[in-house]
N, C-alpha and C positions, 0 to 999 in steps of 0.2 A: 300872321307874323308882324307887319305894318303895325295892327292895333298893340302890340304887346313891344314897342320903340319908344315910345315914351316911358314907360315901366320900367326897362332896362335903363335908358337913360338917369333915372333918379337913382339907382340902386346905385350904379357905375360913380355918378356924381358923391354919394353919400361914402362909398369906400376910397375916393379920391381922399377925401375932406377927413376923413377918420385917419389914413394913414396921414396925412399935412401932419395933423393935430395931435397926432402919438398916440391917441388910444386905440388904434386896432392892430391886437394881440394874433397873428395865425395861429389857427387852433392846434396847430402840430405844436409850436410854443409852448403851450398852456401847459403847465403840470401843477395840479390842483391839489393832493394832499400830498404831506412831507413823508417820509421813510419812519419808522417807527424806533429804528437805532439797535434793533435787534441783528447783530452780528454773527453769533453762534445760532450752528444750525442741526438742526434736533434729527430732521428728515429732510432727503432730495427733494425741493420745491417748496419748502416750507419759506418762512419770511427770511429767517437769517440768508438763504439761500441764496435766493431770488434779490434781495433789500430792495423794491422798488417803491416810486417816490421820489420827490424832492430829496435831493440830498442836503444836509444838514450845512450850516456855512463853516469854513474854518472857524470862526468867532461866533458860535451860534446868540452869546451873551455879553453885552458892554456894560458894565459899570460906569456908570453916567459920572461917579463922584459926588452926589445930592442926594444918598437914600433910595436909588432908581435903580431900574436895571431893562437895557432895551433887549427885547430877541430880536435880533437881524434878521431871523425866518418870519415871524408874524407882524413885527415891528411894533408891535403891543409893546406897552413900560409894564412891569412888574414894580412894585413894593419892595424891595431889596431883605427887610425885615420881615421872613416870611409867617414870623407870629406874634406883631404887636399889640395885635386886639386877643391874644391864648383864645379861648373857647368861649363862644358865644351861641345862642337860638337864632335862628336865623333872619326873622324880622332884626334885630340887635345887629346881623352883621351886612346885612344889607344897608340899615344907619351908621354902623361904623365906617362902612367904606366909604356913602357918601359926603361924608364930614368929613374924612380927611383933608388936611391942608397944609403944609407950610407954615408953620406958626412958630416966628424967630423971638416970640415971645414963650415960647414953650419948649422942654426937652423931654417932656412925656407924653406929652398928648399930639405929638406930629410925626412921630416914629421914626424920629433923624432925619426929614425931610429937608432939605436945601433947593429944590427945584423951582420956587414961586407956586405953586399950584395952588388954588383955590379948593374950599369948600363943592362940589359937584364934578368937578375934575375925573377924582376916585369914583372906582363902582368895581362890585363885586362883579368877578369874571364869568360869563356863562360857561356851562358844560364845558362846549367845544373849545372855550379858550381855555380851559382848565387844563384837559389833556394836551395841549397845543404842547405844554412846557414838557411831556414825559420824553424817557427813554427807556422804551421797551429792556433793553442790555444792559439795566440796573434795576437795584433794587435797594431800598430802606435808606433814602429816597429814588425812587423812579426816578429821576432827573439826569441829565447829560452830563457824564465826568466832568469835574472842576468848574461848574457853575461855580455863580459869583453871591449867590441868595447865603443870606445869614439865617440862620434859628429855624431853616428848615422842621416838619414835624412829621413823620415819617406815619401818622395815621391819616384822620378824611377831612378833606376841604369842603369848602362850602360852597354849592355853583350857584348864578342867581335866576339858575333855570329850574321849574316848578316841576312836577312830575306830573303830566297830565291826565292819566289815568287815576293817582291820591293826590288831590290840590294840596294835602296837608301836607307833604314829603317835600323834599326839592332834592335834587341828581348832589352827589357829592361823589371825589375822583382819593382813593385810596394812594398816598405816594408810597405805601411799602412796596406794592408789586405793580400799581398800576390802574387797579380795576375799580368801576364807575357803577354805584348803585343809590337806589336812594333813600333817604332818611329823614325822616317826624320833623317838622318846622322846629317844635320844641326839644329837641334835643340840642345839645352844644358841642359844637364842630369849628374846627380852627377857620379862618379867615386869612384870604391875600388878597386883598385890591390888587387892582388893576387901571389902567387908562389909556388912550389910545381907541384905534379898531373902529371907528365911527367913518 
């Protein structure tokens, strides 16, 4: 026991210094994925049921007023213009996104932007942050009653995660119902930056 008083002493000291410092979250705390917004319920224990999950915030969506739009749940910015780049191949929307920028010398090629952002800022959203935006309780577009997003497009986005079993595919998230599969690098698939999440 002796030999094992120094051991405890550092752990002890280390959860001191964590809770001082604000980063130590109790695990009971943690709720790691959000509710899916599914309401209606089909069967006893199904999602609607059940809704477990982070619940969604009153304001799940801010309109920044710049072209922007934050989700209070991810805290991710969205593009507010959800289809200024229309269809593009996927290498195309992966450079489309990272070039976006704020350009008050321009009112076509910044997609309304007013926020200052830079050229690298933008970047096409992974998978996971693709669905982050849906609402199970909708459809055409999935997305949470009275979002704040313009030009919505109610087919498949572009994630800028690759499918690793066909490197030629990448994951794209369907907003008429919801569902995520993936598609030919060279096909042309709408596009929504993002930024933030880093």
């Amino acid at each position: 026991m002796e030999q094992n008083m120094p051991q405890w002493g550092t752990v002890l000291m280390a959860a001191v210094i964590a809770v001082w410092v604000g980063v130590w979250v109790p695990p009971a705390a943690a709720q790691l994925v959000e509710r899916t917004g599914q309401t209606t319920s089909y069967a006893a224990g199904d999602d609607g049921d059940i809704q477990a999950g982070v619940a969604f915030p009153a304001q799940r969506f801010r309109d920044n007023g710049d072209g922007t739009v934050t989700d209070t749940l991810t805290r991710l910015i969205w593009l507010q213009n959800a289809n200024c780049f229309s269809i593009q191949a996927w290498q195309n929307a992966l450079n489309a996104a990272n070039n976006l920028a704020d350009d008050p010398a321009s009112t076509t090629t910044d997609c309304g932007l007013r926020d200052g952002s830079d050229a690298g800022d933008w970047r096409l959203p992974n998978v996971k942050e693709l669905l982050s935006l849906l609402d199970y309780g909708n459809i055409n577009p999935a997305l949470p009653t009275g979002h704040p997003f313009l030009n919505v497009q109610s087919p498949i986005y572009w994630s800028s995660t690759t499918a690793a079993a066909f490197p030629g595919f990448a994951w794209v998230v369907n907003l008429n119902g919801g569902r995520t599969i993936d598609d030919g690098k060279d096909n042309t698939v709408f596009v929504w930056p993002v930024r933030g999440g880093h």
